[in-house]
C-alpha positions as CSV (number, residue, x, y, z in Angstrom):
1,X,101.3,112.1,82.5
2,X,101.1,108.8,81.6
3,X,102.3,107.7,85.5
4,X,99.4,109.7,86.4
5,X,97.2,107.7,84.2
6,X,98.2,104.5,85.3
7,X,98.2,105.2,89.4
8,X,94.2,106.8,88.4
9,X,93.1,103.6,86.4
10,X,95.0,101.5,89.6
11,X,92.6,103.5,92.0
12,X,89.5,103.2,90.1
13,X,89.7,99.4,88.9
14,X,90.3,98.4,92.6
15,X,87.6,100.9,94.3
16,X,85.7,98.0,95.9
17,X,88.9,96.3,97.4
18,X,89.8,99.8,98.5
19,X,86.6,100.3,100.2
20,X,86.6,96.6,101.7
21,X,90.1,96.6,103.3
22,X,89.8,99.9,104.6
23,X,86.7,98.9,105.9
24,X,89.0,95.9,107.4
25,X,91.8,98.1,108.7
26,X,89.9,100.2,110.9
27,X,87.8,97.3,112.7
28,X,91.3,95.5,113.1
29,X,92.8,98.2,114.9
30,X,90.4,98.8,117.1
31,X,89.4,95.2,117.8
32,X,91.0,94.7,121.2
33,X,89.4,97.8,122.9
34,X,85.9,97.7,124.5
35,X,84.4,101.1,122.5
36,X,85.9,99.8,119.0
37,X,85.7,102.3,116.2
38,X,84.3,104.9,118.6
39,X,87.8,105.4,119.2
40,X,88.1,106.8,115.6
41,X,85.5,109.8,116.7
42,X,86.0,109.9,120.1
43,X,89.7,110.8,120.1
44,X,89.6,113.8,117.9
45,X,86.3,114.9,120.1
46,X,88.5,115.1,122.9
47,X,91.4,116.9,121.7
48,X,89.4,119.7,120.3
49,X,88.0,119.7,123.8
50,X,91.6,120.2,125.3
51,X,92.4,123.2,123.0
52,X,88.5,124.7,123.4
53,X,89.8,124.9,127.2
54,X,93.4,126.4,126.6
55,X,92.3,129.0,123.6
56,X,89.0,129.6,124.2
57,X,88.6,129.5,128.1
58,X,91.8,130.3,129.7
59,X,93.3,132.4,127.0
60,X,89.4,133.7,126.2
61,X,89.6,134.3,123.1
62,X,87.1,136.8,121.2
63,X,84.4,135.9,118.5
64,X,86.2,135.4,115.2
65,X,84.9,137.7,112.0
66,X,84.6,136.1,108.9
67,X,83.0,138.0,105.9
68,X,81.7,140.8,108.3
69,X,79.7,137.8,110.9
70,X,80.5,137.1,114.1
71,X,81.4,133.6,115.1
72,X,82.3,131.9,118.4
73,X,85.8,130.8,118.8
74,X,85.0,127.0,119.7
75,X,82.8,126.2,116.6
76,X,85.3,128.0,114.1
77,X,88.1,126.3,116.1
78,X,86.2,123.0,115.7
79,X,85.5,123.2,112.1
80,X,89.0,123.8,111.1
81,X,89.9,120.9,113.8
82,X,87.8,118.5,111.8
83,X,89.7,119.1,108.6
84,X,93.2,118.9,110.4
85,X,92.5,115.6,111.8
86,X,91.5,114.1,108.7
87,X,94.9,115.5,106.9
88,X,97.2,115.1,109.4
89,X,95.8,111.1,110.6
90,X,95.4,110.5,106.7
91,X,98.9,111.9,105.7
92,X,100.7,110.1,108.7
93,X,99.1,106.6,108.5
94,X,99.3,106.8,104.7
95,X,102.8,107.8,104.2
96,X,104.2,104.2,105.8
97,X,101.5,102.1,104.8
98,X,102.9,101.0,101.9
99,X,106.7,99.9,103.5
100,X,104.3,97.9,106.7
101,X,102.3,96.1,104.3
102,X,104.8,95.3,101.6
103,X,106.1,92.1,102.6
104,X,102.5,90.5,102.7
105,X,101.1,92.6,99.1
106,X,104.1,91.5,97.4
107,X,102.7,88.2,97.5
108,X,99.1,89.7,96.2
109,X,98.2,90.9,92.7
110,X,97.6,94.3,94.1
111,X,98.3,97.9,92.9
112,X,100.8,99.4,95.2
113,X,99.0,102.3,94.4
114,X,96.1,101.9,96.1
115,X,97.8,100.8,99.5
116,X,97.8,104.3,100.6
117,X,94.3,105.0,99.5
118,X,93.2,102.0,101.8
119,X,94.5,104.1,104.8
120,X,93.0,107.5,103.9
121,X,89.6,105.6,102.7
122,X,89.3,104.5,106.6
123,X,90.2,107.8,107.9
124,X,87.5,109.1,105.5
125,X,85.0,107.4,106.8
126,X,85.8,108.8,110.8
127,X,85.6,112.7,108.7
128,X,82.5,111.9,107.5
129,X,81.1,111.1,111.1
130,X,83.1,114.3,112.7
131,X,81.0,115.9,109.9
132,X,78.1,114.8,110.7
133,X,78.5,115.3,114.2
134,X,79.1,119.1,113.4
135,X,76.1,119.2,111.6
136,X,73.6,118.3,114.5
137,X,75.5,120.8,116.9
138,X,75.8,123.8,114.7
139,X,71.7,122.8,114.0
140,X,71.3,123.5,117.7
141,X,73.5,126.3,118.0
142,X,71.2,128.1,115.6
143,X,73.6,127.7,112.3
144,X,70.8,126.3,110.4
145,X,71.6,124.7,107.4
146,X,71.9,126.7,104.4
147,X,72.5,127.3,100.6
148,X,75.9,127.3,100.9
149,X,75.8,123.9,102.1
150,X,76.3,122.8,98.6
151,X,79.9,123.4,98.7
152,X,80.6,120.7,101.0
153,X,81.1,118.0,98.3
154,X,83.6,119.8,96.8
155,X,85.5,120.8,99.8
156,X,85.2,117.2,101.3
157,X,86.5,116.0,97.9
158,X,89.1,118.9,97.6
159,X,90.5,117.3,101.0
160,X,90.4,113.8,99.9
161,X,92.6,115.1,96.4
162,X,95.0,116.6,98.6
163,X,95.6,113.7,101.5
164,X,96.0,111.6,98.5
165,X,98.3,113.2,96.2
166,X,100.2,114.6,99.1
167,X,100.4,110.7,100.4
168,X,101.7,109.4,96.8
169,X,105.2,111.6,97.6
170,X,105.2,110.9,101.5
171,X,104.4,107.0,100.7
172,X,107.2,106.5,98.3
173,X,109.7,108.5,100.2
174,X,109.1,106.7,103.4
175,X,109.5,103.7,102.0
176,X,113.0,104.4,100.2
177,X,114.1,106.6,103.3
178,X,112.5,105.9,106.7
179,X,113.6,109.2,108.0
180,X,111.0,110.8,106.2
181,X,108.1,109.5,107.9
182,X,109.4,110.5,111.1
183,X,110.4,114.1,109.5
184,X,107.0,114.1,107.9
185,X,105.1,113.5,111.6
186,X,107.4,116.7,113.1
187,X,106.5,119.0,110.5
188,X,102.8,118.0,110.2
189,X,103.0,118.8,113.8
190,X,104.1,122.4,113.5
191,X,101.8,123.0,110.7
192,X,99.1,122.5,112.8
193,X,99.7,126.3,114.8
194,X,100.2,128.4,110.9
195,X,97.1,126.6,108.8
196,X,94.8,128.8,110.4
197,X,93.3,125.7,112.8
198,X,94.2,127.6,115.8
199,X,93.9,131.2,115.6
200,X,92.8,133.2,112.2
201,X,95.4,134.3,110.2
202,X,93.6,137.9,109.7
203,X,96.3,138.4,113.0
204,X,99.0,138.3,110.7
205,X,97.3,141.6,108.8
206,X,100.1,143.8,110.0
207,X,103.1,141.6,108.8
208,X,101.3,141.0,105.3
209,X,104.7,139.1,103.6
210,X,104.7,136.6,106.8
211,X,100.7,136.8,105.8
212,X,101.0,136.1,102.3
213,X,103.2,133.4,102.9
214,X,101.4,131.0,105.1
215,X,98.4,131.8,102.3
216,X,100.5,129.2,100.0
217,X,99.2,126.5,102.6
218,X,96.6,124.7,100.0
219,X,95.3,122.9,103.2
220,X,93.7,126.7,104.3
221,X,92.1,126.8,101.7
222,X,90.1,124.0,102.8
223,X,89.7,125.2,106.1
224,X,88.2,128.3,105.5
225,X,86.2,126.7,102.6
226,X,84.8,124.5,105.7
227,X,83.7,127.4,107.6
228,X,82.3,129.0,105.2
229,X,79.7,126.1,104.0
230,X,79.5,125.9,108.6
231,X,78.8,129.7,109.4
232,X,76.8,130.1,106.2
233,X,78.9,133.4,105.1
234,X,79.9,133.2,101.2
235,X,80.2,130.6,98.2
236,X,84.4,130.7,98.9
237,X,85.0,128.9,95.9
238,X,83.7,131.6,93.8
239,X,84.6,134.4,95.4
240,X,88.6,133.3,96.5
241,X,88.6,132.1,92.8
242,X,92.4,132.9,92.5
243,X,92.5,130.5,95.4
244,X,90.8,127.9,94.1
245,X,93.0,127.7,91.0
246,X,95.9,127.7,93.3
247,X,94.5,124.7,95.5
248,X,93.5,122.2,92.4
249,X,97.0,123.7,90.7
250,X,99.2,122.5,93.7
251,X,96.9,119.4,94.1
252,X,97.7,118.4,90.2
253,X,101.1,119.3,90.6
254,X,101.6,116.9,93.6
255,X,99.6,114.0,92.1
256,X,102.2,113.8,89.1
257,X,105.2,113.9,91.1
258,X,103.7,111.6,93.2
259,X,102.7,109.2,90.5
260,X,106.1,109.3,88.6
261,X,108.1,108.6,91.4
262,X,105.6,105.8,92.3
263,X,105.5,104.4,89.3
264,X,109.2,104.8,88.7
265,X,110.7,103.3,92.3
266,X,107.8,100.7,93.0
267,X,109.3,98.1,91.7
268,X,112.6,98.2,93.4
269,X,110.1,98.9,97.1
270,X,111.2,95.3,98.0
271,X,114.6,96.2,98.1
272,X,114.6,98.8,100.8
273,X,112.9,96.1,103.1
């Protein structure tokens, strides 16, 4: 607990440098191409573009039900495809930011800590535009918004929780083992076709151990939490309670692994150089 303490305090007393260099990072990498940033929202635009095509126009899939509504299959698929990008971009980038950057922090009075939060922070801020983006189109698709609305800070917050304690194990491991990072980006990879991102789980309804299974995914959660506040069908926090105690369970758990072997291997980081 008191690692956890320490790697919170680290995060909180260096919010505005955290906010400033991620700021930083994502105009630096896109500095040398003509559209910039729009990069950042324009790349994840067209990949849910490719997989509208292959699922939803060649394979023509049906409307999806949730909670007894009707949905069509490219605004649930690009809901969920919102919320992958930012976990899977924020989870990659994150897990070897701190082993690219150490050489030139070492030199710096700054947390190692909040090296990965700089990464996620600028990946936050393209979520927040694919958010708003959603927004406008599902207003002119007729999925006005709504009550349930609410919900979204705590799901876009739930999601920030879980990129970052996630990224405390994946940035510390990656940085004593590079194998990781590469073994991290392959199995990031497949979770992408069981999170429920691609096709709904309710599939799975006849095979209800395989279903039950893939339920343990905290990152669903989120997904269908998303939908919900989208489509306008339920307050899922309160009615998948046993779910949410699960999520914020796993996402505590991970944050104090995370934090101990953080706190307990950064100093020795320099040595795996």
């Amino acid at each position: 607990m008191k690692s956890l303490w320490i790697v919170l305090q680290e995060q909180f007393k260096n919010f505005y440098l955290i906010r400033r260099m991620s700021l930083y990072d994502m105009k630096s990498k896109n500095q040398n191409n003509y559209l910039g940033i729009v990069w950042e929202v324009l790349t994840p635009v067209i990949t849910i573009m490719i997989y509208w095509f292959v699922f939803g126009t060649l394979r023509q899939r049906a409307p999806i039900e949730m909670n007894g509504t009707e949905v069509p299959f490219f605004y649930w698929l690009a809901i969920g495809f919102i919320v992958w990008t930012f976990f899977f971009q924020g989870s990659i980038e994150a897990s070897k930011s701190i082993y690219r950057r150490l050489k030139m922090l070492s030199k710096m009075s700054f947390p190692l800590s909040a090296i990965p939060n700089i990464t996620i922070f600028s990946k936050f801020y393209t979520h927040i535009i694919m958010l708003f983006l959603a927004f406008v189109v599902f207003q002119a698709a007729g999925y006005y918004i709504n009550i349930y609305y609410l919900q979204l800070i705590y799901f876009v917050a739930g999601t920030y929780a879980l990129v970052f304690s996630f990224s405390l194990i994946t940035s510390t491991l990656s940085t004593l083992v590079r194998d990781v990072h590469l073994l991290l980006n392959s199995l990031l990879r497949m979770l992408l076709y069981v999170s429920g991102v691609l096709w709904p789980l309710s599939l799975l309804s006849d095979f209800p151990l395989i279903l039950k299974i893939m339920q343990l995914n905290p990152l669903l959660y989120l997904i269908e939490g998303y939908r919900s506040v989208f489509f306008g069908t339920e307050w899922y926090l309160v009615t998948h309670w046993e779910h949410t105690l699960y999520f914020w369970g796993v996402v505590f758990l991970m944050m104090l692994v995370g934090s101990t072997l953080h706190v307990k291997f950064r100093r020795n980081f320099i040595d795996y150089l």
